[in-house]
C-alpha angles and dihedrals in degrees: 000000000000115000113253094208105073138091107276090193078082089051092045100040087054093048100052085048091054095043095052086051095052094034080056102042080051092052086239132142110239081202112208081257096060091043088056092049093046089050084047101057080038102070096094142005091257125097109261128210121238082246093046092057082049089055098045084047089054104060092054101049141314117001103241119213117270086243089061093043087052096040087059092041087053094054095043087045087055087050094055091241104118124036116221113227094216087192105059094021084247142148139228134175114245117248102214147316126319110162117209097350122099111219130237116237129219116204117196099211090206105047093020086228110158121199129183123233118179111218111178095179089055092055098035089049088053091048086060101041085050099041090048083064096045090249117151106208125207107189139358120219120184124171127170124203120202146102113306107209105260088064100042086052094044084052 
């Protein structure tokens, strides 16, 4: 699990660079506003609500409109730079490259940490099963809720 306990300046900083130079390679615009919302998720290593961003926004400045907040999250979502936690309609910055491999996410149900793993076998093993059903997919979600180990040692 990611340490709770860093600067996440270093994390953010990382992942707007990372965003611009795929932003650039994909011939896109990452606009003042969507670098603001994917600052925003990024301030810590916790999914983040679409309210929640507004919030954060807010405090720094003007409070921009929901609409604005998903239509970057959208966008960011399309770039591979934000994950989408399908179960809490929550958001969390993506922690690096994976190709064409979703990521597993691990949710700590005490701290809300989420932390990627990348497991191939996992998503090959799904396309099979599906394909052996004739099923297209379109997209693989997998989440996991449960205790990371710095709670379960704090506890």
């Amino acid at each position: 699990m990611p340490i709770t306990h860093h600067n996440h300046a270093n994390c953010t900083a990382e992942l707007i660079s990372r965003a611009e130079l795929t932003c650039a390679k994909r011939g896109t615009r990452l606009t003042e506003q969507r670098k603001d919302v994917l600052s925003s998720v990024a301030e810590s290593h916790s999914a983040v609500g679409a309210y929640e961003i507004i919030e954060r926004m807010a405090s720094a400045g003007v409070r921009p409109a929901p609409i604005t907040i998903y239509r970057a999250l959208d966008f960011l979502l399309d770039h591979d730079l934000v994950h989408k936690i399908e179960s809490r309609n929550a958001y969390v910055a993506c922690s690096g490259s994976h190709a064409n491999n979703q990521p597993t996410l691990l949710i700590c149900d005490k701290c809300g940490i989420v932390d990627e793993v990348i497991e191939p076998e996992t998503n090959s093993s799904l396309q099979s099963t599906a394909a052996t059903k004739h099923f297209a997919i379109n997209k693989i979600v997998i989440e996991l809720s449960g205790i990371c180990n710095q709670c379960a040692v704090s506890s």
